[in-house]
C-alpha positions as a Markdown table, in Angstrom:
| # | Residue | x | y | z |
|---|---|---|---|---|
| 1 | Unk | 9.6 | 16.0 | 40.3 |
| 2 | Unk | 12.5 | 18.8 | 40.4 |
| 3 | Unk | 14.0 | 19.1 | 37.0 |
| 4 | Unk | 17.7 | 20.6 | 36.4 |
| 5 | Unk | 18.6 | 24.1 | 34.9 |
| 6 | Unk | 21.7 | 25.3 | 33.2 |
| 7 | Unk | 20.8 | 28.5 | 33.8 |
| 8 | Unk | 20.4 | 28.0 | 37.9 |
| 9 | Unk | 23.7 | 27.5 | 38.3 |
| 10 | Unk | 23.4 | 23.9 | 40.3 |
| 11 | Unk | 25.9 | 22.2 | 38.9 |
| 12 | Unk | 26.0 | 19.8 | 41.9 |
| 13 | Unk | 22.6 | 18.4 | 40.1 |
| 14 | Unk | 23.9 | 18.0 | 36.8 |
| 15 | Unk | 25.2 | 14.9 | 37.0 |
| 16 | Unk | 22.0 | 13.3 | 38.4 |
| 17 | Unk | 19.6 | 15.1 | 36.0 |
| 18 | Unk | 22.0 | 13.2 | 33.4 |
| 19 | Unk | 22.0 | 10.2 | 35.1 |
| 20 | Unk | 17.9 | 10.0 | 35.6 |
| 21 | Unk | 17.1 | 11.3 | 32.0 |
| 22 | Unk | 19.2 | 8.3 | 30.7 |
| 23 | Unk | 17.2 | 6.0 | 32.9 |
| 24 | Unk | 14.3 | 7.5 | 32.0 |
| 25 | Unk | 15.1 | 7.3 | 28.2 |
| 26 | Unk | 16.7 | 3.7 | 28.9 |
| 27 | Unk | 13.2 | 2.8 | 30.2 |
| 28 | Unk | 11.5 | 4.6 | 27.3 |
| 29 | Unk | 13.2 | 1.8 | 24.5 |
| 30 | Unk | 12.8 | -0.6 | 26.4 |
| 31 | Unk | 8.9 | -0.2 | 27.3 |
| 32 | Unk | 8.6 | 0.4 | 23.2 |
| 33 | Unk | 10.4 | -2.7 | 22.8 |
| 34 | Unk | 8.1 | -4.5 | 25.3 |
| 35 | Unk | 4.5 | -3.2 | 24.1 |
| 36 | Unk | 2.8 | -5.1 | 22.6 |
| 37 | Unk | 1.1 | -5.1 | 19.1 |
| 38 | Unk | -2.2 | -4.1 | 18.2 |
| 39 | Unk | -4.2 | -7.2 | 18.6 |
| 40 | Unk | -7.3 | -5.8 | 16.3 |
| 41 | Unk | -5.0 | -4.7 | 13.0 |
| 42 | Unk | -3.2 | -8.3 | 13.5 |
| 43 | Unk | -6.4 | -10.3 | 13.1 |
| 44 | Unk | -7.7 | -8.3 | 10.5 |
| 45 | Unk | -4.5 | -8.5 | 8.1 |
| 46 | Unk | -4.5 | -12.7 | 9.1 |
| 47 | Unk | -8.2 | -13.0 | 8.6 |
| 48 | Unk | -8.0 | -10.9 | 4.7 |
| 49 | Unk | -5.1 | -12.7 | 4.1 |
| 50 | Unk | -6.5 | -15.7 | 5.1 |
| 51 | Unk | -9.7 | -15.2 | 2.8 |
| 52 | Unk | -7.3 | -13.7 | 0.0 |
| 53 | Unk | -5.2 | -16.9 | -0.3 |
| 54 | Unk | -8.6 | -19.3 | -0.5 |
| 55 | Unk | -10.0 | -17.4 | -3.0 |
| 56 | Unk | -6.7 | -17.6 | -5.6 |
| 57 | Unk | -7.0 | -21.6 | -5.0 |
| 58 | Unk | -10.7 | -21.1 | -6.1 |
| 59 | Unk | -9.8 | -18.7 | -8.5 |
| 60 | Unk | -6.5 | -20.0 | -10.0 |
| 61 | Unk | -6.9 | -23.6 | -10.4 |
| 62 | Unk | -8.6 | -24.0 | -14.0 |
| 63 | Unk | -5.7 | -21.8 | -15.4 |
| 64 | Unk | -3.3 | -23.4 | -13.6 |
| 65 | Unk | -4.2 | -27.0 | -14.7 |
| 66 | Unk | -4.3 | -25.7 | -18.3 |
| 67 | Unk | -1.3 | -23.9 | -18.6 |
| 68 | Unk | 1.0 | -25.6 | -15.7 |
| 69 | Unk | -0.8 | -29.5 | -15.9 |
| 70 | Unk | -0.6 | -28.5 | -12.0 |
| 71 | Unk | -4.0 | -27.2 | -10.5 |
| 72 | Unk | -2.8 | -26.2 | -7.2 |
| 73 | Unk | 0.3 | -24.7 | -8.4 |
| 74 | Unk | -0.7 | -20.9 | -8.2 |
| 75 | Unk | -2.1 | -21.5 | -4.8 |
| 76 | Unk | 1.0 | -23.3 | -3.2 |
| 77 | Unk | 3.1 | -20.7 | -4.2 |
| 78 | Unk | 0.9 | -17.7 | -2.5 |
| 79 | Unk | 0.6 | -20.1 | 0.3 |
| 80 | Unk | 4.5 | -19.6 | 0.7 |
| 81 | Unk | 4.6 | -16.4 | 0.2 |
| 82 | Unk | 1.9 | -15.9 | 2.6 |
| 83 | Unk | 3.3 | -17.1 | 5.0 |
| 84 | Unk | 6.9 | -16.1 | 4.6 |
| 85 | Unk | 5.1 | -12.7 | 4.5 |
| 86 | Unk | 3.2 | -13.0 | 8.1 |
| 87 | Unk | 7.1 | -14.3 | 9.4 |
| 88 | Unk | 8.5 | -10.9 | 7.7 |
| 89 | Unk | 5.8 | -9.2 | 9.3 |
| 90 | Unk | 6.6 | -10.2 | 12.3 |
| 91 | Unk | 10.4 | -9.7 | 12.3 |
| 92 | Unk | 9.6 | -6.0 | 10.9 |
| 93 | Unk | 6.7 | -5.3 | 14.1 |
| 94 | Unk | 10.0 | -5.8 | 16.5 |
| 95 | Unk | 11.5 | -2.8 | 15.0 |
| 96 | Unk | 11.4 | 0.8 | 16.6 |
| 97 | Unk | 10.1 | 3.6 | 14.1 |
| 98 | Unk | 13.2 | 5.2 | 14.5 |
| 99 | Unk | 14.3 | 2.4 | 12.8 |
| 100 | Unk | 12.7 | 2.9 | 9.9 |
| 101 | Unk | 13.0 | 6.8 | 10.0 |
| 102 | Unk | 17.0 | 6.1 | 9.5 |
| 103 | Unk | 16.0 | 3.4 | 6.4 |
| 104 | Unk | 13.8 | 6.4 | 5.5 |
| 105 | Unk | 15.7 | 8.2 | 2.5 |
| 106 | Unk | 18.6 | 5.2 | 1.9 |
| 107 | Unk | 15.1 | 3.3 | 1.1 |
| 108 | Unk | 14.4 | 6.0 | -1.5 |
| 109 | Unk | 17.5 | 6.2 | -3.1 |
| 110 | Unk | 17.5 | 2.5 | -3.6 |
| 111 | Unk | 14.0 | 2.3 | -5.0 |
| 112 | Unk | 14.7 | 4.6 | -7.5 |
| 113 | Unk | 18.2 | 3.1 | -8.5 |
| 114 | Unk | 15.8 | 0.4 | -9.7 |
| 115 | Unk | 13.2 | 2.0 | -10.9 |
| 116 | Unk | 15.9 | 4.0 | -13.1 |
| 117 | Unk | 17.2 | -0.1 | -14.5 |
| 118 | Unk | 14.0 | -1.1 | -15.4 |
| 119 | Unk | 13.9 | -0.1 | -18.8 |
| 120 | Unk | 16.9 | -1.6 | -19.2 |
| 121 | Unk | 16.7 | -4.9 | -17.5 |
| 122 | Unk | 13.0 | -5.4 | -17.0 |
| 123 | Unk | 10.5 | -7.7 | -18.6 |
| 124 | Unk | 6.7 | -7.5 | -18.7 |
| 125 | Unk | 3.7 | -8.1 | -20.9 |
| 126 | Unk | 4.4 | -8.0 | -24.5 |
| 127 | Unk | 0.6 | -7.0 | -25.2 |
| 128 | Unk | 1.1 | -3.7 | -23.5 |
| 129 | Unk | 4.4 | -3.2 | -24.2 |
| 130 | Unk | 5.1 | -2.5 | -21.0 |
| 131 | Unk | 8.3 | -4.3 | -18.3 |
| 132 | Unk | 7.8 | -3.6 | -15.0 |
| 133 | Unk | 9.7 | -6.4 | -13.5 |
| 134 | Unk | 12.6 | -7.9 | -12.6 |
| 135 | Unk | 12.8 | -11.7 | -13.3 |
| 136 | Unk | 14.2 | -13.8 | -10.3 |
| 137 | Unk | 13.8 | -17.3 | -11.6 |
| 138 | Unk | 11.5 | -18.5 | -9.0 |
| 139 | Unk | 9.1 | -15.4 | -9.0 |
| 140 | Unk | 9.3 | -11.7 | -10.4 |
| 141 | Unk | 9.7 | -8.4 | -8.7 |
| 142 | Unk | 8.2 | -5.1 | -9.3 |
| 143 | Unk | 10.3 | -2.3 | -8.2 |
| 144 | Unk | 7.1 | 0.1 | -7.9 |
| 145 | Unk | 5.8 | -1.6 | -5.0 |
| 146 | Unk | 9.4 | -0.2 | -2.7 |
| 147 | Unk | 8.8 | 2.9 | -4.3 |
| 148 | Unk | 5.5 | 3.1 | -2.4 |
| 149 | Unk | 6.0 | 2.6 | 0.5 |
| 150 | Unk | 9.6 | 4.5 | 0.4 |
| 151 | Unk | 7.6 | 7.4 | -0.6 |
| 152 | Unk | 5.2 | 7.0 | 2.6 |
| 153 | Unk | 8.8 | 6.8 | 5.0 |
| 154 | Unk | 11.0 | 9.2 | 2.9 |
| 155 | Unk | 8.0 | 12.2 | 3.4 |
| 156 | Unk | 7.1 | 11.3 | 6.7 |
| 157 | Unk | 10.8 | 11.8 | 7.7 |
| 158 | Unk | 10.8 | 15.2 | 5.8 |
| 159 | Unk | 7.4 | 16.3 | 7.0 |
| 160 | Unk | 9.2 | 15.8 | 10.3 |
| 161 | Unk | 12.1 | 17.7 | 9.7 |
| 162 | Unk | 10.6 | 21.0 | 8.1 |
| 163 | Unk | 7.4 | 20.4 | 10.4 |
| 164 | Unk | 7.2 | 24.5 | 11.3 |
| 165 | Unk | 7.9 | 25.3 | 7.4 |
| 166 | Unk | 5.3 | 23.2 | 5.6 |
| 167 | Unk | 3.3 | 25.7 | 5.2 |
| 168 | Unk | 6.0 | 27.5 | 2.8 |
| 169 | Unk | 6.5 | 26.7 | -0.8 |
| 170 | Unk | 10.4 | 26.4 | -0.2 |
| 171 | Unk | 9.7 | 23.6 | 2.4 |
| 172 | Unk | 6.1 | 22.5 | 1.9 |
| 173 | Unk | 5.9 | 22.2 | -2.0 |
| 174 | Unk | 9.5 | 21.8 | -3.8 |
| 175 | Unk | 11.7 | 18.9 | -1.9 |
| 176 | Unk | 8.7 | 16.6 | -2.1 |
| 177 | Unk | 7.1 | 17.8 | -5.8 |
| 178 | Unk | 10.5 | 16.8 | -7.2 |
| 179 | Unk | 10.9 | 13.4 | -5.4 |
| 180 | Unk | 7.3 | 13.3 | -7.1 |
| 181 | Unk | 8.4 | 14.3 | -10.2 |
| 182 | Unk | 11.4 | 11.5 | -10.3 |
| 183 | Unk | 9.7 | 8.8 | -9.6 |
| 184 | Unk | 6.7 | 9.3 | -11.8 |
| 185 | Unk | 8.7 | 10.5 | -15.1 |
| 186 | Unk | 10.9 | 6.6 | -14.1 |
| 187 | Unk | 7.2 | 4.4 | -13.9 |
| 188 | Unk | 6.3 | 6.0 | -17.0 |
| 189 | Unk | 9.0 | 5.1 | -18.6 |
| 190 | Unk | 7.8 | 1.6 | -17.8 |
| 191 | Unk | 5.1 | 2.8 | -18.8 |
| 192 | Unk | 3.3 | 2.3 | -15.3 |
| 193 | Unk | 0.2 | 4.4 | -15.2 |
| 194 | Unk | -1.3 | 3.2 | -12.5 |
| 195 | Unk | 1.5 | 2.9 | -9.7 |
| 196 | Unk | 1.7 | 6.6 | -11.2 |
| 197 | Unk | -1.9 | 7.6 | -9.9 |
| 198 | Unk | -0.9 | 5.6 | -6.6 |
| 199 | Unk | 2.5 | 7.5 | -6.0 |
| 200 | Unk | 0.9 | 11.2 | -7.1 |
| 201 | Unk | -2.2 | 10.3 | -4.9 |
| 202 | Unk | 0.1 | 9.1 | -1.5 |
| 203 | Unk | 2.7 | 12.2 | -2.0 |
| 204 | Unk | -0.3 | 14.7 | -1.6 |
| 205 | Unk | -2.0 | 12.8 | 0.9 |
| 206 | Unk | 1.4 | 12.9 | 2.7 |
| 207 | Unk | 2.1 | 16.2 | 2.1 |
| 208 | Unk | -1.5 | 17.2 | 3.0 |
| 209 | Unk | -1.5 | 15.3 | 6.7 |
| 210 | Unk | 2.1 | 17.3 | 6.7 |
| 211 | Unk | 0.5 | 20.6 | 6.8 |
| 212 | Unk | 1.1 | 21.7 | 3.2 |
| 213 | Unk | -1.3 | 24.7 | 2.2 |
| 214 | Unk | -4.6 | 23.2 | 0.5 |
| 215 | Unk | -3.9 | 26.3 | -2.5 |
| 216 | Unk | -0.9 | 24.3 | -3.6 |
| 217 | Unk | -2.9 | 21.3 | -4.4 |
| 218 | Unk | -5.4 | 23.7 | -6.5 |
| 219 | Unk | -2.1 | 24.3 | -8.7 |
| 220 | Unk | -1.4 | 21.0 | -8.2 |
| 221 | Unk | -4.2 | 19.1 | -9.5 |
| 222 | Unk | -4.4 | 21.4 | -12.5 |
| 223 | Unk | -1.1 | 20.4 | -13.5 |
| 224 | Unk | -1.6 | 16.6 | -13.2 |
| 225 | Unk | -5.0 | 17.2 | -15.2 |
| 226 | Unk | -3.0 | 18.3 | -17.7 |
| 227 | Unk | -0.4 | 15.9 | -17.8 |
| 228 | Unk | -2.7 | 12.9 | -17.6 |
| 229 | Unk | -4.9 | 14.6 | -20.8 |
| 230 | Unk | -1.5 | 14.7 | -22.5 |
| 231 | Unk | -0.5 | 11.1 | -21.2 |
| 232 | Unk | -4.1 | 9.4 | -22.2 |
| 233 | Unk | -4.1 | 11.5 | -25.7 |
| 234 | Unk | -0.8 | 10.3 | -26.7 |
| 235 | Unk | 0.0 | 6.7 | -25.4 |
| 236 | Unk | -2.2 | 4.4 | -27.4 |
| 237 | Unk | -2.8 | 2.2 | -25.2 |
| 238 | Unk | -4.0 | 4.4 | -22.4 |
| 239 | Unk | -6.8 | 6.1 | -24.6 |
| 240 | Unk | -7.4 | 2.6 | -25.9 |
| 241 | Unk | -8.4 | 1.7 | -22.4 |
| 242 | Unk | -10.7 | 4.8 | -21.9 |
| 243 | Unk | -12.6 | 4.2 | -25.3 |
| 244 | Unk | -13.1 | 0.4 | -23.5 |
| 245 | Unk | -14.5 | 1.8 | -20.4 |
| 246 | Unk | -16.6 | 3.8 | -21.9 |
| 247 | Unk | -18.4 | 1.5 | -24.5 |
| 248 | Unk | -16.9 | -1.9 | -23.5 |
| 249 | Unk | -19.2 | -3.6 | -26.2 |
| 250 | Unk | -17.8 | -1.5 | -28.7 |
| 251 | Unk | -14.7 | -4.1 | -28.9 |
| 252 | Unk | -16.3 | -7.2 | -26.8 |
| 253 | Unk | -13.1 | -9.3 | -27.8 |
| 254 | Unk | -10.6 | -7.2 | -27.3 |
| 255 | Unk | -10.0 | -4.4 | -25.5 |
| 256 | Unk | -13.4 | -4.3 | -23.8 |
| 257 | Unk | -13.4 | -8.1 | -22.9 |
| 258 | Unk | -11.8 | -8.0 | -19.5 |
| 259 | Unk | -14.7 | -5.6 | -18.5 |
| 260 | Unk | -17.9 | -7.2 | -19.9 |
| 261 | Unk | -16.6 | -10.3 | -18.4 |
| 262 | Unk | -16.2 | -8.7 | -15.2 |
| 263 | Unk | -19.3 | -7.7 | -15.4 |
| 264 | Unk | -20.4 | -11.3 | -16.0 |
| 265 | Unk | -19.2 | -12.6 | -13.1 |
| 266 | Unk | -20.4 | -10.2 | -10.5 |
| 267 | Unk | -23.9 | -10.2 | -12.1 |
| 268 | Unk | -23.8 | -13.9 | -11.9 |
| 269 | Unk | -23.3 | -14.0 | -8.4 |
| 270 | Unk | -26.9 | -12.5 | -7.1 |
| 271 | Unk | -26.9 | -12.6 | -3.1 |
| 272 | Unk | -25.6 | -15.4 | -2.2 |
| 273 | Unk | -23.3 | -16.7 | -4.9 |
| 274 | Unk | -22.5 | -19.9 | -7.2 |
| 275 | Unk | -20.3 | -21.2 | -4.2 |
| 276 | Unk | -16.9 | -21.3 | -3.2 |
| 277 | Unk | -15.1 | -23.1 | -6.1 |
| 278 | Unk | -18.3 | -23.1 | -8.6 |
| 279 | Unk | -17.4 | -19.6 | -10.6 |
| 280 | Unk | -17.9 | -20.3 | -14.3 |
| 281 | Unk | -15.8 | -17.2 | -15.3 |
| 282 | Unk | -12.7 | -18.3 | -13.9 |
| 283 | Unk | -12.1 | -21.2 | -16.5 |
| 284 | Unk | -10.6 | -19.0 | -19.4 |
| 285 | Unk | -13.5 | -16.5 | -19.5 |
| 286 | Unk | -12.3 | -13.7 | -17.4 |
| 287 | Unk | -8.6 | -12.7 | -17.8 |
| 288 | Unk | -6.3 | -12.3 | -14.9 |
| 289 | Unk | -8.8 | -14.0 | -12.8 |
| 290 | Unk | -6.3 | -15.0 | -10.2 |
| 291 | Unk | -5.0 | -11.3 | -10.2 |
| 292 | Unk | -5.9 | -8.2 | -10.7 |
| 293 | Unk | -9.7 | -9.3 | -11.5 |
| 294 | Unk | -9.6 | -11.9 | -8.3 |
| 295 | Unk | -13.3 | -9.5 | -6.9 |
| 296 | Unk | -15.4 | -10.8 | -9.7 |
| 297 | Unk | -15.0 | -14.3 | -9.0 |
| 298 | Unk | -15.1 | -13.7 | -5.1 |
| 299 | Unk | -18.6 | -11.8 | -6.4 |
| 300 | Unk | -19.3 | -14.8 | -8.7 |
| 301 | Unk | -18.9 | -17.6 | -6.0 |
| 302 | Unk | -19.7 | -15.7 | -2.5 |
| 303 | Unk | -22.2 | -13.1 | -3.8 |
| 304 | Unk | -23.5 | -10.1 | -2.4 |
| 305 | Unk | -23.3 | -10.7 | 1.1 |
| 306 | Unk | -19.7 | -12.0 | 0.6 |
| 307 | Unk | -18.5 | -9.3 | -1.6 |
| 308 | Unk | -20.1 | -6.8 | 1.2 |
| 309 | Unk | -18.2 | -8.8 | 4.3 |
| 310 | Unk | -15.0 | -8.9 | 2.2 |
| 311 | Unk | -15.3 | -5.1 | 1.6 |
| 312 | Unk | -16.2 | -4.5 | 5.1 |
| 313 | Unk | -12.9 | -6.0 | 6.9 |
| 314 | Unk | -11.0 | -4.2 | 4.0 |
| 315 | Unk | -13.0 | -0.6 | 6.0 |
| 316 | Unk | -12.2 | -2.1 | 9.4 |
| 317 | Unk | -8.5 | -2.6 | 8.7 |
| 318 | Unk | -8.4 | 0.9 | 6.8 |
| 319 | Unk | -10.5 | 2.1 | 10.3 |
| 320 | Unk | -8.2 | 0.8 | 12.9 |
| 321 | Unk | -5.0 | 2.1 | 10.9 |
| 322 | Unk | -6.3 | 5.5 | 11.3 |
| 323 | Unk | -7.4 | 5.2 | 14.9 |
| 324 | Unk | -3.7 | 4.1 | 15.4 |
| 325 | Unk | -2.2 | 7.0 | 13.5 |
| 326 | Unk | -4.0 | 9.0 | 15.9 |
| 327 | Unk | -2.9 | 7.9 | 18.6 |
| 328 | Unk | 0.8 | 7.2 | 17.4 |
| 329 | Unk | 3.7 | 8.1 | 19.9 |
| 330 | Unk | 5.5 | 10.4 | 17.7 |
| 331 | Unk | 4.8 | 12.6 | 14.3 |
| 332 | Unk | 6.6 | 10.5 | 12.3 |
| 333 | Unk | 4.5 | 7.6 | 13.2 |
| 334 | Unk | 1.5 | 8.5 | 13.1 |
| 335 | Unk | 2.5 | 9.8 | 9.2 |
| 336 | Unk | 3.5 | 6.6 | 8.4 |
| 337 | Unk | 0.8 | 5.1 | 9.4 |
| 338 | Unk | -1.5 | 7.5 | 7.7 |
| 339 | Unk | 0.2 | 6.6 | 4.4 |
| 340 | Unk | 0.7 | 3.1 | 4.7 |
| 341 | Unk | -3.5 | 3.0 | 5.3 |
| 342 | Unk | -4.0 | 5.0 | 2.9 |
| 343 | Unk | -2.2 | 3.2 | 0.0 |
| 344 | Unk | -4.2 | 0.2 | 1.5 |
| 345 | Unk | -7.6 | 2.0 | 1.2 |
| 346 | Unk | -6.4 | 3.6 | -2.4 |
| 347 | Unk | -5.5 | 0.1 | -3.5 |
| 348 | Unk | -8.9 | -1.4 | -2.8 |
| 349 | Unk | -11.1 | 1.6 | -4.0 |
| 350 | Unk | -9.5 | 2.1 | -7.0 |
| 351 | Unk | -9.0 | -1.8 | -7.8 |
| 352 | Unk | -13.3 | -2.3 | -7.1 |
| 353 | Unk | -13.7 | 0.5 | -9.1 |
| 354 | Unk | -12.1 | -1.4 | -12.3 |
| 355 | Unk | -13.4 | -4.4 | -11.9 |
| 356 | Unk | -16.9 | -2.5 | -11.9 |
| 357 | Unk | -16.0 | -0.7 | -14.6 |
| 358 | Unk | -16.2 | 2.8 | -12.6 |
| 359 | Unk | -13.2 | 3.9 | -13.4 |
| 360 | Unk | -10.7 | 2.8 | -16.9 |
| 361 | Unk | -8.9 | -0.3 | -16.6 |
| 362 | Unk | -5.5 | -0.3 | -15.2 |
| 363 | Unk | -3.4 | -2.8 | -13.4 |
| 364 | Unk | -4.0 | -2.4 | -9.7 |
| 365 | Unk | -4.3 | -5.6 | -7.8 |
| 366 | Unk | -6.2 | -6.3 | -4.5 |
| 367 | Unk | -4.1 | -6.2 | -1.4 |
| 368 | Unk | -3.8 | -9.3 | -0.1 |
| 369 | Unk | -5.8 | -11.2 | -3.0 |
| 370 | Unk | -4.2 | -10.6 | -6.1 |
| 371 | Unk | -1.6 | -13.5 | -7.0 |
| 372 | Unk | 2.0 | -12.4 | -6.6 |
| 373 | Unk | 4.4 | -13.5 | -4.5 |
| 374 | Unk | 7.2 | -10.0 | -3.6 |
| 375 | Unk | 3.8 | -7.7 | -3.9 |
| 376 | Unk | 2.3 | -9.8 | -1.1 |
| 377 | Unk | 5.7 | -9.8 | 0.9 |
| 378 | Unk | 5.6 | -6.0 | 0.4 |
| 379 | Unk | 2.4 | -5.3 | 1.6 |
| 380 | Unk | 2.8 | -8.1 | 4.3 |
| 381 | Unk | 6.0 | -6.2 | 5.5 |
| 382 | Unk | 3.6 | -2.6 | 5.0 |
| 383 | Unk | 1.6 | -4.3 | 7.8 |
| 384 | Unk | 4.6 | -4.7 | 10.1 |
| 385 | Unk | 5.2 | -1.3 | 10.1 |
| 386 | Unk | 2.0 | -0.2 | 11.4 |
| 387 | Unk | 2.2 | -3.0 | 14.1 |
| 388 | Unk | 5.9 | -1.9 | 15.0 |
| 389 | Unk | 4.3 | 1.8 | 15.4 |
| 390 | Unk | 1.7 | -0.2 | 17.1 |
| 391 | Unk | 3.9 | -1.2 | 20.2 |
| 392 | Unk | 4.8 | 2.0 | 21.3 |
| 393 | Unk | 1.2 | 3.7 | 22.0 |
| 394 | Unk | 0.7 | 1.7 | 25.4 |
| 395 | Unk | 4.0 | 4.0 | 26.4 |
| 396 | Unk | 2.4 | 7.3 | 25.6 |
| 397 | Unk | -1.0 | 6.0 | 27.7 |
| 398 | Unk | 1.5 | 5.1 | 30.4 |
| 399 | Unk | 3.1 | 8.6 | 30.4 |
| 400 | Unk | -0.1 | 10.2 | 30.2 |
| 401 | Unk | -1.5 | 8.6 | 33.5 |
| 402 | Unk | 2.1 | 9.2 | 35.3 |
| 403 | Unk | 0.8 | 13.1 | 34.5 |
| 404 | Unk | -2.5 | 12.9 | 35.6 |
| 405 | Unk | -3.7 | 13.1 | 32.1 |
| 406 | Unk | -6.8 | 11.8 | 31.0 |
């Protein structure tokens, strides 16, 4: 195909150069518009979710009839939120990433705006003196969980823009060390240590995938050391938590009961499991049994093998995001994508590791188990995203063959 050049002087061509690249770019949105969504990282969210929602009715229902005289209660409203979130995911797959690369920084501005009122209008768990949420009269929402993923969209729109200078300190390290630095000094004044880790963790992963230089994050991770041996040795409650991982039996009705009972309930459910519905843990034995400690009782009633098939479409959904960052239209795709699977995969490690007592305590829920009605949404929305990105790769395969390329 003849292309145009200033430089030859044809003018005569000009204005049909201009008029076939804006058919060409006309065709380009609308064949994005018209791919269609990866099939595989649908069914896997649906089938999770699917599995997730079961297991807070199984998981919720002795709580709920104790505290709400309504057994189901818990479980109809993740029902709705389910699937309010699967319609929101939907609605967001339809969008273009340029889309969200314009919703990119306004999205961080506004996330921080409320981390920033939190403090000040928030409410939370008295026992831990911390408030991380905003009450909405028919369900609470945590600001932390926009800041995530506006963190993963605000640094893949930057990484794009200084994309030959991210292996400078000017361009690679500074812009995105003090977005880092804003939004962890507002969760901590929650305090919030453990959308802390997940933020620190998804900014270097971001700015690593980027092309940052791997001798920043040596500096780097000395200076979080630091700051998280200062954080733990000064906030009570945090080295509270790290005496109870280490010795949970050392305060078996306090601050180590969570764990031992934990413990409990995966134990109990040898290979095969209790059944679905028959966990003995779940009726006042195991706190947050419905939430952040829904694994145990998925271990308790489902076993071995069901813990392992759980785990193992968790590491098939984390899989097939990857494959699709790779073979994203764009850079700022493919980033997004990378971030968006990796807070998944970050999110299940670290929330296994808890419940096993591998790692301290902290409140990290499992995506697409935990009870919670706007963190669901979030993550539901999260999954859009990828799907959106999704739509345009059949374009790059169809450009690629138009080439010749293999």
């Amino acid at each position: 195909m003849d292309s145009y050049s200033p430089s030859e002087g044809n003018t005569g061509a000009q204005p049909e150069y201009a008029a076939r690249e804006l058919r060409d770019r006309t065709a380009e949105s609308r064949a994005v518009q018209r791919g269609p969504i990866d099939l595989p990282f649908l069914l896997l969210t649906l089938l999770i979710l699917t599995i997730g929602v079961i297991m807070v009715l199984s998981a919720s229902f002795a709580r709920a009839y104790y505290k709400e005289n309504d057994a189901t209660k818990y479980f109809v409203r993740q029902l709705f939120f389910a699937v309010a979130g699967v319609a929101l995911m939907l609605v967001a797959s339809r969008f273009n990433s340029s889309f969200y690369r314009r919703m990119a920084m306004p999205l961080l501005m506004v996330s921080l705006f409320l981390l920033a009122l939190v403090p000040f209008f928030g409410t939370g768990k008295s026992q831990v003196g911390a408030n991380r949420w905003f009450d909405l009269g028919i369900t609470q929402f945590q600001p932390s969980e926009i800041a995530k993923v506006a963190i993963v969209l605000a640094f893949a729109h930057m990484i794009c823009i200084y994309k030959n200078q991210m292996g400078t300190f000017k361009y690679g390290v500074v812009p995105f060390a003090l977005i880092l630095i804003v939004t962890v000094a507002l969760l901590m004044l929650e305090p919030h240590i453990s959308a802390s880790v997940i933020v620190i963790a998804l900014g270097a992963i971001m700015m690593f995938a980027g092309g940052t230089r791997w001798q920043y994050f040596a500096v780097g991770i000395v200076v979080v050391g630091l700051v998280g041996y200062l954080v733990v040795t000064k906030m009570a409650y945090a080295s509270s938590r790290i005496t109870a991982w280490l010795d949970p039996w050392s305060d078996p009705l306090d601050s180590g009961l969570q764990t031992i009972q934990s413990l409990y309930a995966i134990g109990s459910g040898g290979l095969l499991g209790v059944g679905l519905g028959q966990s003995r843990q779940k009726y006042m034995y195991l706190p947050e049994e419905h939430n952040d400690f829904i694994f145990p009782i998925a271990c308790e009633e489902l076993g071995f093998v069901g813990a392992m098939l759980i785990l193992v479409l968790f590491a098939l959904l984390i899989i097939r995001g990857y494959w699709l960052a790779i073979h994203s239209r764009d850079r700022f795709g493919a980033l997004v994508i990378v971030g968006i699977t990796s807070k998944l995969a970050i999110q299940v490690f670290l929330n296994v590791a808890v419940v096993t007592n591998l790692v301290p305590c902290t409140g990290i829920s499992l995506p697409f188990f935990s009870y919670g009605g706007t963190a669901l949404l979030v993550q539901l929305v999260e999954m859009g995203i990828v799907l959106a990105i999704s739509r345009e790769i059949p374009l790059r395969k169809r450009k690629n063959e138009e080439n010749g390329e293999k």
